[in-house]
C-alpha positions in Angstrom: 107.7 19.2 116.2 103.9 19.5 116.8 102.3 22.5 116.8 98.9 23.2 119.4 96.1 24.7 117.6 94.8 26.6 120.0 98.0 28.9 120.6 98.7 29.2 116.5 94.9 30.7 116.5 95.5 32.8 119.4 98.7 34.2 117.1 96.9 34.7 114.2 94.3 36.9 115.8 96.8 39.1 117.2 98.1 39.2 113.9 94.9 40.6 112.5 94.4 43.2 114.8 97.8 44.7 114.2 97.1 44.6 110.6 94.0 46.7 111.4 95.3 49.7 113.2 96.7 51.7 110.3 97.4 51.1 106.1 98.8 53.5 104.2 99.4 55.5 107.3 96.1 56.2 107.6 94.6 55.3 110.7 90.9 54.1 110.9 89.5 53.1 114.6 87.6 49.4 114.4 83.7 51.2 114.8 84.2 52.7 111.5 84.4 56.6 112.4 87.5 58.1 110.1 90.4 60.2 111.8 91.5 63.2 110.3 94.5 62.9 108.8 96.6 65.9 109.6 99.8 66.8 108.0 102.9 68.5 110.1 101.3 72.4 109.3 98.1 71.6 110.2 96.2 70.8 106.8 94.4 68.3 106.2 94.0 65.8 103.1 91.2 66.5 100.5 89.6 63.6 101.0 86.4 64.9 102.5 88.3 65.5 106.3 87.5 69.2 107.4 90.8 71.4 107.7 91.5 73.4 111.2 88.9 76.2 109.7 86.0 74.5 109.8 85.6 74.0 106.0 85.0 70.7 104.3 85.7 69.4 100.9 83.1 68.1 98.9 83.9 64.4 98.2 84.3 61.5 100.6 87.2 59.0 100.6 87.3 55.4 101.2 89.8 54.4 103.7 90.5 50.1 103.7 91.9 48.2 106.6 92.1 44.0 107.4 89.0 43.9 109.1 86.5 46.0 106.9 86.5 49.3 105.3 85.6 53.1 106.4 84.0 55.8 104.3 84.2 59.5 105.1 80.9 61.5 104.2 83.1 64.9 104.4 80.7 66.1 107.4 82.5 65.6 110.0 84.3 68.7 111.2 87.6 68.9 113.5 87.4 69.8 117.2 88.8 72.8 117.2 86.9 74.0 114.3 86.1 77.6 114.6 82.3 78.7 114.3 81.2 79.2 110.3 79.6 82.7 111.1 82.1 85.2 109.3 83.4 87.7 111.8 81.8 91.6 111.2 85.3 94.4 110.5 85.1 97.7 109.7 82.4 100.2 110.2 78.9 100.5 107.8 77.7 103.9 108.2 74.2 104.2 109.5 73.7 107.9 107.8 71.4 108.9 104.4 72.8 110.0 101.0 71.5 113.0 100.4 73.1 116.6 101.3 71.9 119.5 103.6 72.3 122.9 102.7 71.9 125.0 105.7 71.5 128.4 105.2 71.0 129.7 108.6 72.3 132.1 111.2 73.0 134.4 108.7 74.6 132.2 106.3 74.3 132.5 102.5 76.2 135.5 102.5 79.0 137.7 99.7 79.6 135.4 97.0 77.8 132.5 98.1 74.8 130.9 96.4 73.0 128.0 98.0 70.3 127.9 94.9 72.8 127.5 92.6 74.6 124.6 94.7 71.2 123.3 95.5 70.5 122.8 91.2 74.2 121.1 91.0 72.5 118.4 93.4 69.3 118.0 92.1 70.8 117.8 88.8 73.2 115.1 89.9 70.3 113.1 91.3 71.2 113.7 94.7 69.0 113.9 97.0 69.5 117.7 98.4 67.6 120.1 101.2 68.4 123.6 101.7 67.1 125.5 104.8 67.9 127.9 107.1 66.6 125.9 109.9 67.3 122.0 111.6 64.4 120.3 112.2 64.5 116.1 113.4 66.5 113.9 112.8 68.6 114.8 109.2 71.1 112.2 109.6 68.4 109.4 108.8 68.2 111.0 105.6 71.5 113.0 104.8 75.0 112.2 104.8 76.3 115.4 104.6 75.8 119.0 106.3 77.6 121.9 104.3 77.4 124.7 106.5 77.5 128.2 104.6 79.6 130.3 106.2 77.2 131.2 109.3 77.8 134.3 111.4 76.0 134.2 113.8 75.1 132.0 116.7 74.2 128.4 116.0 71.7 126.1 116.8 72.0 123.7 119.3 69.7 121.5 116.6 72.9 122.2 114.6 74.9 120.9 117.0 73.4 118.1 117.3 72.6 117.0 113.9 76.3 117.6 113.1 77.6 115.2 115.9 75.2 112.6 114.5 75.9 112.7 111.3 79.8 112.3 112.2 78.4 109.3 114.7 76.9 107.6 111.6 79.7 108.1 109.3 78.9 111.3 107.5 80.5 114.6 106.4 80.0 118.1 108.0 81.3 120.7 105.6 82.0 124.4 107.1 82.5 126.6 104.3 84.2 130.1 105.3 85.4 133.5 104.0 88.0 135.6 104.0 89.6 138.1 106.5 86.9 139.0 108.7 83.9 138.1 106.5 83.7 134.2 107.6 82.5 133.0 110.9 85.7 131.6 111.7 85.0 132.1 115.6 81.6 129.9 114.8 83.1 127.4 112.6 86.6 126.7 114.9 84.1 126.1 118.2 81.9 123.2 116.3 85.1 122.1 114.9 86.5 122.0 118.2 83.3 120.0 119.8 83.5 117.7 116.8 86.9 116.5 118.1 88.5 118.1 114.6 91.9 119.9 115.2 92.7 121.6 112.0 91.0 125.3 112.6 89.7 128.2 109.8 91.5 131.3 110.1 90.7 134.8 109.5 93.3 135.7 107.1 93.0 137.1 103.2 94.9 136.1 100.0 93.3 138.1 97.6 92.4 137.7 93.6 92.3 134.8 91.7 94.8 132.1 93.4 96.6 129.2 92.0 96.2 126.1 93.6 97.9 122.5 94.1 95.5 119.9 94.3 96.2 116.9 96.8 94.2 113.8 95.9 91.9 113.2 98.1 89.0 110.4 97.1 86.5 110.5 96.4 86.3 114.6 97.3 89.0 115.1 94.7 87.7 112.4 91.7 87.8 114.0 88.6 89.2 117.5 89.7 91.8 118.8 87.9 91.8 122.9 89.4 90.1 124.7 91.1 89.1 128.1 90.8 88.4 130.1 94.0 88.6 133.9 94.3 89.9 135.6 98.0 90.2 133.2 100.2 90.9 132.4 104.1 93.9 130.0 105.3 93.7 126.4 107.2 95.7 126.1 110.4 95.7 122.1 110.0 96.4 121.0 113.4 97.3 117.8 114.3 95.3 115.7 112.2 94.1 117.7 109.0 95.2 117.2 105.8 95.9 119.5 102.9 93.3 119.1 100.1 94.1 122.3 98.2 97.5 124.8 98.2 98.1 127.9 97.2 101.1 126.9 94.5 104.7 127.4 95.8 103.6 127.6 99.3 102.0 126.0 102.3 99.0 128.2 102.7 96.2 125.8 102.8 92.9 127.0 101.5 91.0 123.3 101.6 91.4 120.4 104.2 90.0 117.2 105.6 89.9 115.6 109.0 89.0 112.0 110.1 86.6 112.5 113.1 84.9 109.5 114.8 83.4 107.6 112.1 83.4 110.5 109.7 84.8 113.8 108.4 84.9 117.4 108.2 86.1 119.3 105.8 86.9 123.3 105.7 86.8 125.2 102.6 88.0 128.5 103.1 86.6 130.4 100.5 82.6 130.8 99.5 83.0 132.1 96.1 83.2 128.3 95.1 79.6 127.3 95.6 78.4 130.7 93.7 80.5 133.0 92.1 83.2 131.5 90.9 81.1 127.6 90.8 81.3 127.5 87.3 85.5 127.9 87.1 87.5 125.4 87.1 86.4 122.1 88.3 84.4 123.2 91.5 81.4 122.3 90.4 83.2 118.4 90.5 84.6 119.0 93.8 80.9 120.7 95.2 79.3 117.5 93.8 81.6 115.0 95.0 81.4 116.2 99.0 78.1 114.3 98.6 79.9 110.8 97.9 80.7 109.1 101.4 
C-alpha cells in the first residue's frame, strides 16, 4: 500500500507539537516565557519560579521541550504576588528617655527627697530634670513624669505634658502618701482624665511593711524587696495590676495601668524616693521607672 507524502508530513508535525506542550510535567509555552510550576499547597519549585509571596530563589532552571529549550532567570514574580514592602505592627513610641521630676504644687513633701532621686538618675546616666514648674514640650525629651506627691492644684501644663507623654508611649508616675498626707483627691482626677481606673486611696498602714513583689518588667528587674515605711492603699479598678502587696493580704501599696500607648503607675508611699531609698531594693525599682 502506498503512502502520500504530503499527509505522512502533515502527521508528523502534529506529532511535534504535541511533544512540545509539556516534558516532565513541566509546561513551557512555544515563545520561551516559563510557567510557574505550582504544587497542590501553593508552593512553588526552587528552580528560580517566585512562590505566592513574592520571593524568588536565587538560581535559574533550564526547562527542555521538542522544539527548543527555556531558561528561567528567577525574576519573574507570580501574579498574585504581594508587594515586597514589609507591613509596619506594633506601636514605636515617639517620647525621650530621660525622666522628669516635678516638684510642684506643693510637692516634695514628709519623707520625700527629689535631690536624692534626682543623683540616683544622673548617676545611672539618665538623663533627669527636676522642677517645680512645666515648661514646653517635655515629652520630646522625657519619657517619664514622676509626680511627687502634689497637694495642691495642678497645672494645666501638667496636664498636658502628662497626656502627651502617655500619647507617645511614656510613663506618668504619681507617687502618694499616707492617710491624709497625699494628694489622693489630685492624683485620682489626672488618673481619671488619663483614662486609668485603678485610684490612690487615703488610707494608712503604718511601720515598716512586708511586701510581695509581682514581677512586673522591666519596673520590677532586679528587685528582690522593697522597703517602704507608712503607706496608702491602691483601689485597682478595672484594669490595674498589683505590683507590690502587703504579705498575707490584698492590700496593694504599688500598681500599673496600660493607658493608650503607655502607663501609669501609683506608688503609695513617698518614703521610697527619700527616706527609706536606700532599703531594700528601691533604689532598683526608682531607677528602673525610667526604662520604657
Amino acid at each position: 500500500m502506498s503512502i502520500d507524502p504530503q499527509r505522512l508530513g502533515f502527521a508528523t508535525l502534529l506529532l511535534l507539537c504535541a511533544c512540545g506542550d509539556s516534558v516532565d510535567g513541566t509546561d513551557t509555552s512555544t515563545d520561551g516565557a516559563t510557567t510557574v510550576t505550582t504544587g497542590g499547597d501553593g508552593s512553588t519549585s526552587d528552580d528560580g519560579s517566585t512562590s505566592g509571596d513574592g520571593s524568588t530563589s536565587e538560581g535559574g532552571s533550564t526547562s527542555e521541550g521538542s522544539m527548543g529549550s527555556t531558561t528561567s532567570t528567577g525574576a519573574q514574580t507570580s501574579a498574585d504576588a504581594s508587594s515586597t514592602d514589609a507591613p509596619t505592627t506594633g506601636f514605636t513610641p515617639s517620647v525621650g528617655e530621660g525622666v522628669f521630676l516635678y516638684t510642684g504644687a506643693g510637692g516634695n513633701n514628709y519623707d520625700t527627697n527629689a535631690e536624692a532621686v534626682e543623683a540616683l538618675y544622673a548617676d545611672a546616666g539618665v538623663s533627669v530634670t527636676r522642677s517645680d514648674m512645666i515648661s514646653g514640650d517635655i515629652a520630646a525629651e522625657h519619657g517619664c513624669l514622676v509626680l511627687l506627691n502634689p497637694v495642691e492644684e495642678l497645672p494645666a501644663e501638667l496636664t498636658e505634658a502628662a497626656h502627651a507623654l502617655i500619647d507617645g508611649g511614656g510613663r506618668v508616675v504619681f507617687q502618694t502618701e499616707h492617710s491624709g498626707f497625699g494628694g489622693h483627691e489630685l492624683a485620682n482626677e489626672l488618673l481619671g482624665e488619663l483614662g486609668a481606673t485603678m485610684r490612690s486611696l487615703a488610707e494608712s498602714e503604718a511601720g515598716y511593711p512586708e511586701l510581695t513583689i509581682t514581677p512586673a518588667p522591666p519596673l520590677t528587674d532586679g528587685v528582690g524587696s522593697l522597703a517602704p515605711f507608712f503607706v496608702a492603699r491602691v483601689e485597682l479598678g478595672a484594669a490595674g495590676e498589683p505590683i507590690a502587696t502587703i504579705q498575707g493580704t490584698e492590700w496593694v501599696v504599688i500598681a500599673r495601668e496600660s493607658v493608650g500607648n503607655g502607663e501609669v503607675v501609683l506608688v503609695t508611699d513617698g518614703s521610697m524616693f527619700g527616706y527609706s531609698l536606700d532599703e531594700g531594693d528601691n533604689r532598683a525599682f526608682i531607677r528602673n521607672l525610667a526604662a520604657l
